[in-house]
N, C-alpha and C positions, 0 to 999 in steps of 0.2 A: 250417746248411743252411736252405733257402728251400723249405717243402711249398705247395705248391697243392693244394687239391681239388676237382674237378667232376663233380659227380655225373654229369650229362648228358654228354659230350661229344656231340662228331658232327665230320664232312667239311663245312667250307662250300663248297660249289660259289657262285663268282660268280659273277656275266654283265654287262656291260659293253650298254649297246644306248643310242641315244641316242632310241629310241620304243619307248614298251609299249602295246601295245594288247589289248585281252582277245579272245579267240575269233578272231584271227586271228596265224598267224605270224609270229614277230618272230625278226632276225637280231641278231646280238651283235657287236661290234665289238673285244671280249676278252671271253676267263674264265680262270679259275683255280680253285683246289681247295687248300683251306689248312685248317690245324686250328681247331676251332671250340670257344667255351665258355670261359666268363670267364676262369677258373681258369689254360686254357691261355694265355689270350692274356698272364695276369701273368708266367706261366715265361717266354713267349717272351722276352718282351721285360727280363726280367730277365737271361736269359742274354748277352739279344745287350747288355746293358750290365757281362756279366762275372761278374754272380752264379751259384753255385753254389746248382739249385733243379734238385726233385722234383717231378715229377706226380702227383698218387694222383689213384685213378676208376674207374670200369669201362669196358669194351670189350670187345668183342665181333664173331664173324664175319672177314669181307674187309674190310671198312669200318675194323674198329677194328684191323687189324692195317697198312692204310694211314696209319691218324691216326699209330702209333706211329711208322711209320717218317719221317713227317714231322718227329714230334717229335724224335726221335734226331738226325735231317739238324739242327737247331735247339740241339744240346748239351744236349739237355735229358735226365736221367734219368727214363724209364718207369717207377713200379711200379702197373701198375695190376689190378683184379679181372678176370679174366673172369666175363662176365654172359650169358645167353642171349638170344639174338639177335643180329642186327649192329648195331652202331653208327649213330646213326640220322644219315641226310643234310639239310644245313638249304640251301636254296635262298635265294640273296640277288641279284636285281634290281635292278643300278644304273647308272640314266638321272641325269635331272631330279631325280626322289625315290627313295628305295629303297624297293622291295616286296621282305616277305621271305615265305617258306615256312617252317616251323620245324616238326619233326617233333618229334611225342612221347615217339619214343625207346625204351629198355627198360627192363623192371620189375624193379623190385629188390625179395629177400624178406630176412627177417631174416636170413640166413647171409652173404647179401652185406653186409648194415652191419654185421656184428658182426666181420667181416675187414676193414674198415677201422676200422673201433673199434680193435683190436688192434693194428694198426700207429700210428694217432697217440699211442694209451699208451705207444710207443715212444721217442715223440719225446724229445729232449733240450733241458734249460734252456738259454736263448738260440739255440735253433731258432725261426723263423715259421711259422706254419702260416693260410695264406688261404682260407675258407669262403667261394664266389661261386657265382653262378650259379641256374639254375631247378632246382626239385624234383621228381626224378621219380618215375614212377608206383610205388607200395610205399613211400614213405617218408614221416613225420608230417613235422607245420608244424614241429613240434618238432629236426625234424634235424639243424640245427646247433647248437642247445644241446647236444643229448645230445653229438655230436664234440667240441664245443669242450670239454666235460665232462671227457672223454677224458684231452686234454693238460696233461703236468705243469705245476705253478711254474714260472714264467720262461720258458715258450713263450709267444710272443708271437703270441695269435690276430688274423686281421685277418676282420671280415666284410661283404660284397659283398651284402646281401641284401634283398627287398623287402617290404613287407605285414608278415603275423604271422611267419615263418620267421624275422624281424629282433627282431620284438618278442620274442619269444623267448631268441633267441641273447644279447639285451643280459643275460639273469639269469643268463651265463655271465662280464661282464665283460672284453667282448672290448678288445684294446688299442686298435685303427680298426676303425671302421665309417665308408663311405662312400655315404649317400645323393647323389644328385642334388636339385635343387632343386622337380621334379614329386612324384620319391618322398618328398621330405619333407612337402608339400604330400597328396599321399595317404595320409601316415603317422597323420598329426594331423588330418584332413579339414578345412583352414585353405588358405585362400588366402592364401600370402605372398610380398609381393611385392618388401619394403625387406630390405636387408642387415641393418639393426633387427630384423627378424623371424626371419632365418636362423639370428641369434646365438641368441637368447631358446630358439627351437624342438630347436635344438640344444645348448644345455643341459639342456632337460630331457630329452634322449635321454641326456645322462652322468645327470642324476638315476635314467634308468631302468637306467644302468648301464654305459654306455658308456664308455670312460676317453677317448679320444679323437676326436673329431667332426668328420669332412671332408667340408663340403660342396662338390658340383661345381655352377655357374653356367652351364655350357655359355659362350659367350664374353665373361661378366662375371669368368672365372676363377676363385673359389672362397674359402672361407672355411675357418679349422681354429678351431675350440675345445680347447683344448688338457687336457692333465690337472692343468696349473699353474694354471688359469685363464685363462689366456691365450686372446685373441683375435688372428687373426690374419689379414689381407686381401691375395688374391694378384689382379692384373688379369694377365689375358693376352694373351698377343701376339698381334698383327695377324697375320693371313696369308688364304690364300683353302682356304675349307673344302671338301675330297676328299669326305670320308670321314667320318659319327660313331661308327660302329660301335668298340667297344675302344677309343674316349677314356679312357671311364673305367678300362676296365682298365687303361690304359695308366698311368695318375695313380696307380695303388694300388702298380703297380710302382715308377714313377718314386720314390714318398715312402719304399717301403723300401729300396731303392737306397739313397736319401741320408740319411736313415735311419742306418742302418747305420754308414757313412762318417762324419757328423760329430757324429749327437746333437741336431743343431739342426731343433728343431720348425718355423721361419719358413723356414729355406735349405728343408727336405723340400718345405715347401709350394710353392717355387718352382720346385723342380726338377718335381716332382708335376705342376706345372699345364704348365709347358714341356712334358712328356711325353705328355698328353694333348693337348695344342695339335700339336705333331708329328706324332702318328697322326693327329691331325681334317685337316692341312695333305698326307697321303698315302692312298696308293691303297690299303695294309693299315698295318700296325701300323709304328710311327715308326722309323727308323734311330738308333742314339745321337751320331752328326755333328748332327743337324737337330736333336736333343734339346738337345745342348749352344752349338750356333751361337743358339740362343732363349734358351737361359739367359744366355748372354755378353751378350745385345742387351736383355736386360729390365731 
């Protein structure tokens, strides 16, 4: 089984408008209303590529009892905490650029991390379990150390995470960790610019404990450091860019997907980078046709 967790969720309400102008009225041309939060975006699209995967998280209110039922409509199993409040709604504006709104959501006190603690000590060896997403209010930088703490031998943690919450979770020895090429750039306060650099940089995130290191390039397509030492360079396909929101989720699924399937660190990375390419090439999160028609053509 395939665990997600997201601290945060929320309702993304889109809006489609081809003019944003501030302090005056603006009409939309579409919207939608879809589940929001890293974590979720990895279930979705692991499901709709077949994997059997879990949500852990909190929720809460009208809000969080719509996320779930979106989630369920997606195959995906619920088990998540109720938390007080509702579920918080993250507003996403997209024109030309996207402007988002991102609410801060609710507060979580010890009783709520110590009933998710409780369920990932549950997990079983050769279970995943994916730490992504922003931290919310009640909980240290430290949060995903302590989870990933949690899970036994042979759960295979993945983490999505930015700043100290990363630095951190590395003294956990998580199996992937997925920065971007800005977050690694803010990681190490180093401007880097050559794939020379990504490597270097990215080794010393397994020195700090990392076993596996995937960096995303946004459309230079990505790099993996592997646990064998191995370097590994993926280009991505050509297409015309929708959407960035959930590329990278999209990659973290895509690698455990294939992953899983064959073992082979180099294929993961290409299926990974296709899958992100995908979501970036649509209007939400990638279809597995357009996943796999990029993989055939790469």
């Amino acid at each position: 089984m395939i665990y997600t967790l997201t601290l945060n969720p929320s309702l993304d309400y889109v809006a489609f408008s081809d003019t944003f102008n501030i302090g005056k009225t603006n009409r939309t041309t579409n919207e939608y209303i879809v589940p929001g939060g890293k974590g979720l975006n990895v279930s979705i699209l692991l499901s709709r590529l077949g994997c059997d995967t879990t949500a852990l998280g909190f929720t809460g209110g009208f809000t969080g009892k719509e996320l779930e039922r979106l989630l369920e409509n997606e195959n995906i199993k619920c088990d998540f905490e109720k938390a007080n409040g509702n579920t918080r709604i993250n507003i996403k504006l997209s024109g030309k650029e996207i402007t988002e709104f991102n609410a801060s959501g609710i507060s979580l006190d010890e009783n709520h991390l110590t009933a998710i603690k409780q369920k990932i000590a549950l997990l079983k060896s050769g279970d995943w379990l994916c730490l992504s997403g922003s931290i919310p209010k009640g909980a240290d930088n430290d949060i995903y150390l302590q989870l990933a703490l949690c899970a036994k031998d042979g759960v295979k943690v993945v983490v999505d995470a930015v700043g100290e919450p990363l630095k951190q979770a590395l003294k956990a020895h998580p199996f992937l960790i997925k920065p971007n090429i800005d977050e690694l750039c803010d990681l190490f306060g180093e401007k880097i610019e050559t794939k020379e650099q990504v490597v270097f940089f990215a080794k010393q995130l397994q020195k700090m404990g990392a076993q596996n290191v995937l960096v995303s390039l946004g459309g230079d397509g990505a790099v993996l450091v592997d646990l064998n030492g191995k370097t590994h360079f993926q280009n991505a396909p050509k297409g015309a860019v929708v959407n960035t929101v959930a590329a990278g989720d999209s990659m973290i699924a895509g690698f455990i997907h294939r992953y899983i399937k064959t073992n082979d660190f180099a294929d993961s990375l290409k299926y990974s980078v296709c899958s992100g390419s995908a979501t970036a090439f649509s209007k939400w999160l990638a279809t597995p046709k357009l996943i796999n028609e990029l993989y055939e053509n790469l």
